[in-house]
mmCIF file as gemmi writes it, N, C-alpha and C atoms, coordinates in Angstrom:
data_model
loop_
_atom_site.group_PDB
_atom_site.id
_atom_site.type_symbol
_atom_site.label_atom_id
_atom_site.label_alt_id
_atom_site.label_comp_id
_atom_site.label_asym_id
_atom_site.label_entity_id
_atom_site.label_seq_id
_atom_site.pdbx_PDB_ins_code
_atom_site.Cartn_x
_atom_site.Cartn_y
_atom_site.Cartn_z
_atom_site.occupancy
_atom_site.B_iso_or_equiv
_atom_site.pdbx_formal_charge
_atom_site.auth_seq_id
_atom_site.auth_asym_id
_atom_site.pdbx_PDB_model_num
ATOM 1 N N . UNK Axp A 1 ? -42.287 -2.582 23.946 1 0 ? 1 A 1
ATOM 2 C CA . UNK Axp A 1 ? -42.233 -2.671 25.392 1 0 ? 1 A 1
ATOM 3 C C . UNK Axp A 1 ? -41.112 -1.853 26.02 1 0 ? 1 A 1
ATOM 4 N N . UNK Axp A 2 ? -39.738 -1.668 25.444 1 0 ? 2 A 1
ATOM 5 C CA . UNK Axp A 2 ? -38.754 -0.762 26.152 1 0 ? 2 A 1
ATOM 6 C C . UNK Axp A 2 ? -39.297 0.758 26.315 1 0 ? 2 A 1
ATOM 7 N N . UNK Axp A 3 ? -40.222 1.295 25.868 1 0 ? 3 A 1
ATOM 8 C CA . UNK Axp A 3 ? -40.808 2.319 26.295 1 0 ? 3 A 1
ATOM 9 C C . UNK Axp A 3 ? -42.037 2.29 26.988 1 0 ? 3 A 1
ATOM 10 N N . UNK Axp A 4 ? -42.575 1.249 27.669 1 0 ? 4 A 1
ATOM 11 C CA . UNK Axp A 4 ? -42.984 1.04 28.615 1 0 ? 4 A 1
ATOM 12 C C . UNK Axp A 4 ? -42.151 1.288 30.205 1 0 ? 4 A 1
ATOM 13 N N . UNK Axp A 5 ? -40.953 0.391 29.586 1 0 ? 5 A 1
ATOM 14 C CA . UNK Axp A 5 ? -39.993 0.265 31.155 1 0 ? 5 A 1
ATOM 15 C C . UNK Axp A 5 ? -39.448 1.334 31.293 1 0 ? 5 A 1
ATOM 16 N N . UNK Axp A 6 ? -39.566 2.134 30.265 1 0 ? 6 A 1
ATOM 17 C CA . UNK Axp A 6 ? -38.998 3.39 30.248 1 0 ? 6 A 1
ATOM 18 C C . UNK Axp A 6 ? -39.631 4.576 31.39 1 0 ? 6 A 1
ATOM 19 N N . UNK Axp A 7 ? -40.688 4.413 30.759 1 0 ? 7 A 1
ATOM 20 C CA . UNK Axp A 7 ? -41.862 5.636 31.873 1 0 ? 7 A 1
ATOM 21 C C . UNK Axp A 7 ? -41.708 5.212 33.443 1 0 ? 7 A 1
ATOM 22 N N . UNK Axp A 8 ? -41.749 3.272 33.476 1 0 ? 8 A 1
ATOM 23 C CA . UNK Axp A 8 ? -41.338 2.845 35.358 1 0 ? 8 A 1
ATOM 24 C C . UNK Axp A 8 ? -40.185 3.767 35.56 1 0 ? 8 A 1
ATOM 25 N N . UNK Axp A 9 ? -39.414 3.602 34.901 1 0 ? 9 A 1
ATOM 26 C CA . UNK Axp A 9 ? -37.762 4.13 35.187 1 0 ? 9 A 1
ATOM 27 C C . UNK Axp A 9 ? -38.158 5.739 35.727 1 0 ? 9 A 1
ATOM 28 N N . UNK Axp A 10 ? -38.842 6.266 35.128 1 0 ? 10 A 1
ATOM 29 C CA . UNK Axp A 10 ? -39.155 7.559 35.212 1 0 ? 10 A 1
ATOM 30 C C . UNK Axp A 10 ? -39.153 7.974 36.425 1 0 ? 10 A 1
ATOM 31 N N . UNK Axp A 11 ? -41.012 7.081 36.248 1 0 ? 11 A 1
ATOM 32 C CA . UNK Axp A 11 ? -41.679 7.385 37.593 1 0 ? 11 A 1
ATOM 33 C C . UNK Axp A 11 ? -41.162 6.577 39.094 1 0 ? 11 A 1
ATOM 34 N N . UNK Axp A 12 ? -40.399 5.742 38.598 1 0 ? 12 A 1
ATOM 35 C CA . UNK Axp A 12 ? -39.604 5.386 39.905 1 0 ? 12 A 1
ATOM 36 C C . UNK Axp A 12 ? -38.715 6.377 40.51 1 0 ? 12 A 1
ATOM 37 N N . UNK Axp A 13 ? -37.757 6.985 39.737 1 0 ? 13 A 1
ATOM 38 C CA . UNK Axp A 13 ? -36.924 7.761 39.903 1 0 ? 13 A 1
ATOM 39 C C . UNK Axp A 13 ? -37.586 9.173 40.994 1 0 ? 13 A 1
ATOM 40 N N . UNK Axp A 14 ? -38.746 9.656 39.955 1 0 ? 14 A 1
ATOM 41 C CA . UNK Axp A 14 ? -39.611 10.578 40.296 1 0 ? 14 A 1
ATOM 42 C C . UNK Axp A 14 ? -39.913 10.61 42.018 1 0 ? 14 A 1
ATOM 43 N N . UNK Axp A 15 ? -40.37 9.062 42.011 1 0 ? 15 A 1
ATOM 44 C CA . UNK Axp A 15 ? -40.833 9.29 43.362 1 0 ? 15 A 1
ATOM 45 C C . UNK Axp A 15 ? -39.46 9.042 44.458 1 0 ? 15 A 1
ATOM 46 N N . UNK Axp A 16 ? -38.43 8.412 44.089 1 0 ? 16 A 1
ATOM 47 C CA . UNK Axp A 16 ? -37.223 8.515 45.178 1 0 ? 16 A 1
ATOM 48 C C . UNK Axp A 16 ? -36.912 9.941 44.981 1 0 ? 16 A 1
ATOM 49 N N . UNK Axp A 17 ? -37.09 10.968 44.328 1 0 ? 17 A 1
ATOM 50 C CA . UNK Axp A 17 ? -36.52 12.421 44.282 1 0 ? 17 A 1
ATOM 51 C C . UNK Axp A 17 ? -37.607 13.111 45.367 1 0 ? 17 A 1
ATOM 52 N N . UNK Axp A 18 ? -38.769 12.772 45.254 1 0 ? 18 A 1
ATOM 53 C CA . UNK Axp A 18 ? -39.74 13.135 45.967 1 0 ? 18 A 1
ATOM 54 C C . UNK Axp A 18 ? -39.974 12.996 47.152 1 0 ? 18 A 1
ATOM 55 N N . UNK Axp A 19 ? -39.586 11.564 47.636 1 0 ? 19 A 1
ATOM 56 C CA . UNK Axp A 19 ? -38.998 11.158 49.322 1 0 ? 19 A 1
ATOM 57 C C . UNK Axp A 19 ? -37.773 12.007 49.922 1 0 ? 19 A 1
ATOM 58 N N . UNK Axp A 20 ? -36.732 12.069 48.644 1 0 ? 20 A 1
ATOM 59 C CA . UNK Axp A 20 ? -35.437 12.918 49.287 1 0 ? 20 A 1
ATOM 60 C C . UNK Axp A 20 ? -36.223 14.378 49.736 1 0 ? 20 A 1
ATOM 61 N N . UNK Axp A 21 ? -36.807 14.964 48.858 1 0 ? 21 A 1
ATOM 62 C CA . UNK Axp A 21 ? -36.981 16.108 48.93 1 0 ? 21 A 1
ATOM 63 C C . UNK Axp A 21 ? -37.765 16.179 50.076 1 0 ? 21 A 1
ATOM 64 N N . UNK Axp A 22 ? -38.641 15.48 50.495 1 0 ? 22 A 1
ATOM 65 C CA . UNK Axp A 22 ? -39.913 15.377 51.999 1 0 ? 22 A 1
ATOM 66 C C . UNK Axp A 22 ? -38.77 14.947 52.82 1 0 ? 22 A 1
ATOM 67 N N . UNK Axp A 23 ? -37.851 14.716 52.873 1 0 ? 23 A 1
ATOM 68 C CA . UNK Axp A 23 ? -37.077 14.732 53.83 1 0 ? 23 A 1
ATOM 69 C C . UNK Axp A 23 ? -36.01 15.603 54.116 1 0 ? 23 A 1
ATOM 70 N N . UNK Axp A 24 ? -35.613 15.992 53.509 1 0 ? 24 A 1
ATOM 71 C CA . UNK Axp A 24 ? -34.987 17.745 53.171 1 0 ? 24 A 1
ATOM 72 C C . UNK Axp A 24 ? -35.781 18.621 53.971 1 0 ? 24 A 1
ATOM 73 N N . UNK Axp A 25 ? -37.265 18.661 53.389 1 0 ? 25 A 1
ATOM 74 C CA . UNK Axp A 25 ? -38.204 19.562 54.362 1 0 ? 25 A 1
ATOM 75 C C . UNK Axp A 25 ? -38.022 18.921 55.968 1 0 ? 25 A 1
ATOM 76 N N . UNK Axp A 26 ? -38.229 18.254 56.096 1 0 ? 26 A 1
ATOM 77 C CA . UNK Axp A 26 ? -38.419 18.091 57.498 1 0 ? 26 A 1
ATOM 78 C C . UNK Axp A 26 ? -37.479 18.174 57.781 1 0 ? 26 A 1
ATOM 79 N N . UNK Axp A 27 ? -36.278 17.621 57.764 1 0 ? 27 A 1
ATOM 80 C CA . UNK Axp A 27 ? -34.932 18.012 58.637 1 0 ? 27 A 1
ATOM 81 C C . UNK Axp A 27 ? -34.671 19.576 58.459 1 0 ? 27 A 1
ATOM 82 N N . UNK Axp A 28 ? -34.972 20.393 57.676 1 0 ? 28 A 1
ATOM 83 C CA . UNK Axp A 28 ? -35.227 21.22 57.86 1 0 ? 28 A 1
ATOM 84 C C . UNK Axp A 28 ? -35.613 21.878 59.133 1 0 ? 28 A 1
ATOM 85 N N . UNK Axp A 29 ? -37.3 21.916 58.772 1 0 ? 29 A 1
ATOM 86 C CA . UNK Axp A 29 ? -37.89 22.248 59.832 1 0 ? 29 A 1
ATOM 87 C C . UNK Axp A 29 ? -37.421 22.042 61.479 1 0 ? 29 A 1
ATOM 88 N N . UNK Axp A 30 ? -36.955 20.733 61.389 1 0 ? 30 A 1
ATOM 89 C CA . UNK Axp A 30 ? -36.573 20.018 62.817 1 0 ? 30 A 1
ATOM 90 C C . UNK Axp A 30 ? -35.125 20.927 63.283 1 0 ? 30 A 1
ATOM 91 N N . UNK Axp A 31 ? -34.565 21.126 62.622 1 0 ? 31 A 1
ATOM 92 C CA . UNK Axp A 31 ? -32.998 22.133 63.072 1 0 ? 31 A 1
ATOM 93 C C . UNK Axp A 31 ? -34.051 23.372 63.135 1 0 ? 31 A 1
ATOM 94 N N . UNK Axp A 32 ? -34.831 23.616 62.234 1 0 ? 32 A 1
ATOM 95 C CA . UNK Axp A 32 ? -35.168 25.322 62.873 1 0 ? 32 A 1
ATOM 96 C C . UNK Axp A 32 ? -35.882 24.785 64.33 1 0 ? 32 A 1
ATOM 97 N N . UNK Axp A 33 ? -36.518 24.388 64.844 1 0 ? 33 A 1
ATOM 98 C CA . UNK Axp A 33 ? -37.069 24.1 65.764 1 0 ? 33 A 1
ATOM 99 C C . UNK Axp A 33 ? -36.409 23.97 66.996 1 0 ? 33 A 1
ATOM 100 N N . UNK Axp A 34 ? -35.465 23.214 66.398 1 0 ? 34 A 1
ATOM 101 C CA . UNK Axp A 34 ? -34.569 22.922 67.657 1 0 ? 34 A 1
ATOM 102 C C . UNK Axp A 34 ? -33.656 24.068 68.011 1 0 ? 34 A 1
ATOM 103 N N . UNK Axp A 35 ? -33.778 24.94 66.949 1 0 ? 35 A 1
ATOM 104 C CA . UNK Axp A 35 ? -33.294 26.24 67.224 1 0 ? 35 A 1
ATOM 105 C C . UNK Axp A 35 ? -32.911 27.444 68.478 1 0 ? 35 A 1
ATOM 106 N N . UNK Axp A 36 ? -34.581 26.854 69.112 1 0 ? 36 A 1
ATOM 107 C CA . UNK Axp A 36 ? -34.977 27.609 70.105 1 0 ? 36 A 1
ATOM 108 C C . UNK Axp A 36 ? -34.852 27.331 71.375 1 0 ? 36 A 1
ATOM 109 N N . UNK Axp A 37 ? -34.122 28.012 72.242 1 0 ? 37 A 1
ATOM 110 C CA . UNK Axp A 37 ? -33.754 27.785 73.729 1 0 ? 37 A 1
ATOM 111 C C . UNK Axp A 37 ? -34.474 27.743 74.226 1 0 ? 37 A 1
ATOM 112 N N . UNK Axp A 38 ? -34.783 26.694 75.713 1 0 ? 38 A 1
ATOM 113 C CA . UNK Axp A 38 ? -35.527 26.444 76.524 1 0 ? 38 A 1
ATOM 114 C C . UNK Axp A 38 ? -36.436 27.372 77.211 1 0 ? 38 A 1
ATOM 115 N N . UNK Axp A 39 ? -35.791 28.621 76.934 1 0 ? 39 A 1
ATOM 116 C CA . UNK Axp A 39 ? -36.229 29.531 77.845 1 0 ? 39 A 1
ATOM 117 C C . UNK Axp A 39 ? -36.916 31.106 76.768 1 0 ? 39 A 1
ATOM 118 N N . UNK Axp A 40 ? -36.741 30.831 75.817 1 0 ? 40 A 1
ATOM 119 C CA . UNK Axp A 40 ? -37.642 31.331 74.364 1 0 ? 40 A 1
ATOM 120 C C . UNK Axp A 40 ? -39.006 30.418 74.333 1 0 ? 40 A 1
ATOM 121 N N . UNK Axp A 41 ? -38.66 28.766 74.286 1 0 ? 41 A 1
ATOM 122 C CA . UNK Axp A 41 ? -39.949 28.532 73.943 1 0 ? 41 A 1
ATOM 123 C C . UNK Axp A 41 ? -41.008 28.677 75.455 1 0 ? 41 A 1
ATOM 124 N N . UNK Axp A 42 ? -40.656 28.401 76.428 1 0 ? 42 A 1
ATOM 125 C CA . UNK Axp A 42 ? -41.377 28.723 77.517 1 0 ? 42 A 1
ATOM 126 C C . UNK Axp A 42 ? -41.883 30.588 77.863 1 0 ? 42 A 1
ATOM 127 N N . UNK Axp A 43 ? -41.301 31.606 77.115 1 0 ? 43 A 1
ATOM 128 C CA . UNK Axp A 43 ? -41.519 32.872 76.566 1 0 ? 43 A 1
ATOM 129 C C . UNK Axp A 43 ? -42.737 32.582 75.639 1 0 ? 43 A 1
ATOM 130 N N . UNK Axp A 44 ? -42.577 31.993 74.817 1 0 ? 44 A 1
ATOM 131 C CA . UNK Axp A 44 ? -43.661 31.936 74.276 1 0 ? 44 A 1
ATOM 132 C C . UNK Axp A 44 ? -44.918 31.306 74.195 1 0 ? 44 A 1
ATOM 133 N N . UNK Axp A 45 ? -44.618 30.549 74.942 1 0 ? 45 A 1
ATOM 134 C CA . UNK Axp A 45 ? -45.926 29.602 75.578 1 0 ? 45 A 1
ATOM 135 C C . UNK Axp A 45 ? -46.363 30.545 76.583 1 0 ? 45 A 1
ATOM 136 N N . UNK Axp A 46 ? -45.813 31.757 77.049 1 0 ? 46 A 1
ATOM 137 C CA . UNK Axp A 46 ? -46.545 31.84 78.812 1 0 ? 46 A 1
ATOM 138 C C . UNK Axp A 46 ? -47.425 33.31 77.574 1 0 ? 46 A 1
ATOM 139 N N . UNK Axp A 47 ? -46.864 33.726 76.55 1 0 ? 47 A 1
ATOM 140 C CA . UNK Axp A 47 ? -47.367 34.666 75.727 1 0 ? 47 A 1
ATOM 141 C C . UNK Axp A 47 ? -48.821 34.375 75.395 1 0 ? 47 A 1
ATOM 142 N N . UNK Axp A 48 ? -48.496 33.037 74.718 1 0 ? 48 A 1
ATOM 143 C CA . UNK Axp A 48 ? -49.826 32.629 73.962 1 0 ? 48 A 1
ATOM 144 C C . UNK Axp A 48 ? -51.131 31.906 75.089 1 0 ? 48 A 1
ATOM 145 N N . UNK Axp A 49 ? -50.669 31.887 76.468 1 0 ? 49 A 1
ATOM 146 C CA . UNK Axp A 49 ? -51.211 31.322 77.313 1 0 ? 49 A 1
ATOM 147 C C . UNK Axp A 49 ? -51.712 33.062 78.005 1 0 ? 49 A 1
ATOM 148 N N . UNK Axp A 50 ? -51.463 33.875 77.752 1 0 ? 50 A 1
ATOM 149 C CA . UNK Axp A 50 ? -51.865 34.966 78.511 1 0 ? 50 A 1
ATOM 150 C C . UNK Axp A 50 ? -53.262 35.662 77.401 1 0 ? 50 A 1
ATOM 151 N N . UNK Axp A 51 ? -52.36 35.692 75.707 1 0 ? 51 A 1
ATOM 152 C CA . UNK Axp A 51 ? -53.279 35.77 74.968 1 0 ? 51 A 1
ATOM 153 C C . UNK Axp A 51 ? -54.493 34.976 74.774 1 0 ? 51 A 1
ATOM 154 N N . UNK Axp A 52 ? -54.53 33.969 75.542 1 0 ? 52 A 1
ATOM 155 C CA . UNK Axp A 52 ? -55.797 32.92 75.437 1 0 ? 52 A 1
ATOM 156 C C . UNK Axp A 52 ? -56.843 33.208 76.816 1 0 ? 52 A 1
ATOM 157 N N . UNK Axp A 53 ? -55.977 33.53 78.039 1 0 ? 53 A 1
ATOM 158 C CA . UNK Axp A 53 ? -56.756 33.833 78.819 1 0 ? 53 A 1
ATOM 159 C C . UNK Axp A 53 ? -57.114 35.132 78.899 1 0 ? 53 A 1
ATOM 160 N N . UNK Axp A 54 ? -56.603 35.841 78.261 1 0 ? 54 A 1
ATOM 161 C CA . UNK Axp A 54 ? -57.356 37.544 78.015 1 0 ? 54 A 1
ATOM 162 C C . UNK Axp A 54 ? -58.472 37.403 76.989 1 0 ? 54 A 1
ATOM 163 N N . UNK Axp A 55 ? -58.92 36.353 76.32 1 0 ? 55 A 1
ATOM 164 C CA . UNK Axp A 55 ? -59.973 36.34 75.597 1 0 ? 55 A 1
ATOM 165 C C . UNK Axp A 55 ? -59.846 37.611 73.829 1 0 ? 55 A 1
ATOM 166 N N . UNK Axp A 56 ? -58.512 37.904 73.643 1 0 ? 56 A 1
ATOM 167 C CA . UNK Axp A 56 ? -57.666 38.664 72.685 1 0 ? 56 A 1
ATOM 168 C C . UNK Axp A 56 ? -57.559 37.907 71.14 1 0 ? 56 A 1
ATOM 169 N N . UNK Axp A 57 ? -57.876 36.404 71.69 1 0 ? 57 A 1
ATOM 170 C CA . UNK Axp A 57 ? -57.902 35.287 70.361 1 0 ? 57 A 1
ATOM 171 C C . UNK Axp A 57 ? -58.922 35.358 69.156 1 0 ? 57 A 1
ATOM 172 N N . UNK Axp A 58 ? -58.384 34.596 68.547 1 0 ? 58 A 1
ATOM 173 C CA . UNK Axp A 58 ? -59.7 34.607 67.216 1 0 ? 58 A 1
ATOM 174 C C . UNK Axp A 58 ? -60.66 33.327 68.329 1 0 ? 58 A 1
ATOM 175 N N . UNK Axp A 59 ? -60.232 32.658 68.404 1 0 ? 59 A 1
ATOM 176 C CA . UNK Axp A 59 ? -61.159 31.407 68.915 1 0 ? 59 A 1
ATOM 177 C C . UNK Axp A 59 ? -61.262 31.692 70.69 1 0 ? 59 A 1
ATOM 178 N N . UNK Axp A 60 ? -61.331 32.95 70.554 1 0 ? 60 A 1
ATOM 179 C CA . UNK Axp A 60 ? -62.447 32.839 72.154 1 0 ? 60 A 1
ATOM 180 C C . UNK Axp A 60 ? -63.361 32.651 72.191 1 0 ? 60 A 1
ATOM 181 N N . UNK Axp A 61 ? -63.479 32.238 73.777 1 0 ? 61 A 1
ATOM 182 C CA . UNK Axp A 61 ? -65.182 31.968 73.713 1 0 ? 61 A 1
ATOM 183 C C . UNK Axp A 61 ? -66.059 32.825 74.65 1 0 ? 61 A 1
ATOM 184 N N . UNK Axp A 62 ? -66.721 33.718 73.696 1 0 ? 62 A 1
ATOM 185 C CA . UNK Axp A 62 ? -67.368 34.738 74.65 1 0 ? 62 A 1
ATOM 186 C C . UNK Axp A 62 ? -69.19 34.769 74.04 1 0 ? 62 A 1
ATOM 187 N N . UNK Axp A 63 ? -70.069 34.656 75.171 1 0 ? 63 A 1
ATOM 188 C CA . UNK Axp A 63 ? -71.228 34.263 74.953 1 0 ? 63 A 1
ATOM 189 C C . UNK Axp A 63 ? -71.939 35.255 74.198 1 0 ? 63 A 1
ATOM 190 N N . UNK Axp A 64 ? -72.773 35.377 73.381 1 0 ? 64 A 1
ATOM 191 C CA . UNK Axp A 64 ? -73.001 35.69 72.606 1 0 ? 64 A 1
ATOM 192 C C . UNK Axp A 64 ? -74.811 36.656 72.723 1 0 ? 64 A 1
ATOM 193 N N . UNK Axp A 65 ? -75.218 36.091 73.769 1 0 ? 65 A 1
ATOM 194 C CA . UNK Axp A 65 ? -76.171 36.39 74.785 1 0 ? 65 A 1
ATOM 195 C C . UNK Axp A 65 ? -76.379 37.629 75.755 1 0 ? 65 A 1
Protein backbone atom coordinates (compact mmCIF):
# COMPACT_ATOMS: atom_id res chain seq x y z
CA UNK A 1 0.00 0.00 0.00
CA UNK A 2 2.87 2.78 0.58
CA UNK A 3 3.17 2.83 -3.12
CA UNK A 4 -0.18 3.42 -3.61
CA UNK A 5 -0.05 6.71 -1.35
CA UNK A 6 2.79 7.29 -3.13
CA UNK A 7 1.32 7.98 -6.77
CA UNK A 8 -1.75 10.36 -4.50
CA UNK A 9 1.34 12.23 -3.31
CA UNK A 10 2.31 12.58 -6.86
CA UNK A 11 -0.68 13.36 -8.44
CA UNK A 12 -1.68 15.70 -5.76
CA UNK A 13 1.34 17.61 -5.98
CA UNK A 14 0.95 17.50 -9.88
CA UNK A 15 -2.19 19.14 -9.83
CA UNK A 16 -1.27 22.12 -7.14
CA UNK A 17 1.80 22.80 -9.72
CA UNK A 18 -0.77 22.93 -12.37
CA UNK A 19 -3.18 25.53 -10.60
CA UNK A 20 0.09 27.64 -9.80
CA UNK A 21 1.04 27.54 -13.23
CA UNK A 22 -2.89 28.56 -14.67
CA UNK A 23 -2.41 31.22 -12.55
CA UNK A 24 0.94 32.48 -13.60
CA UNK A 25 -0.77 32.52 -17.08
CA UNK A 26 -3.40 34.64 -16.28
CA UNK A 27 -1.81 37.18 -14.16
CA UNK A 28 0.17 37.30 -16.81
CA UNK A 29 -2.03 38.02 -19.39
CA UNK A 30 -4.01 40.51 -17.04
CA UNK A 31 -0.69 42.97 -16.53
CA UNK A 32 -0.23 42.71 -20.36
CA UNK A 33 -3.67 43.91 -20.77
CA UNK A 34 -3.73 46.32 -18.44
CA UNK A 35 -0.86 47.49 -20.24
CA UNK A 36 -2.73 49.52 -22.56
CA UNK A 37 -3.80 53.18 -22.20
CA UNK A 38 -7.17 54.34 -22.43
CA UNK A 39 -6.64 56.00 -25.39
CA UNK A 40 -4.69 52.93 -27.42
CA UNK A 41 -7.48 50.72 -26.61
CA UNK A 42 -10.20 53.12 -27.89
CA UNK A 43 -7.51 53.43 -31.17
CA UNK A 44 -8.17 50.25 -31.58
CA UNK A 45 -11.60 49.64 -31.23
CA UNK A 46 -12.50 52.71 -33.60
CA UNK A 47 -9.83 50.54 -36.11
CA UNK A 48 -11.57 47.34 -35.89
CA UNK A 49 -14.98 49.15 -35.95
CA UNK A 50 -14.04 50.89 -39.30
CA UNK A 51 -12.60 47.48 -40.55
CA UNK A 52 -16.03 45.91 -39.88
CA UNK A 53 -17.96 48.57 -41.43
CA UNK A 54 -15.88 48.67 -44.66
CA UNK A 55 -16.92 45.09 -45.14
CA UNK A 56 -12.61 44.36 -45.35
CA UNK A 57 -13.36 41.34 -42.67
CA UNK A 58 -13.20 37.67 -43.02
CA UNK A 59 -16.80 37.52 -41.52
CA UNK A 60 -18.58 40.06 -43.66
CA UNK A 61 -21.65 39.86 -44.76
CA UNK A 62 -22.03 40.43 -48.35
CA UNK A 63 -24.93 38.76 -50.37
CA UNK A 64 -24.03 36.38 -52.41
CA UNK A 65 -26.85 36.95 -55.06
Amino acid sequence: MPMKAKWWKVLGLAGVVGVAATGVVVARAERRRRAYTPEQIRAKLQERHAVAQGGTSRGSRTSGT
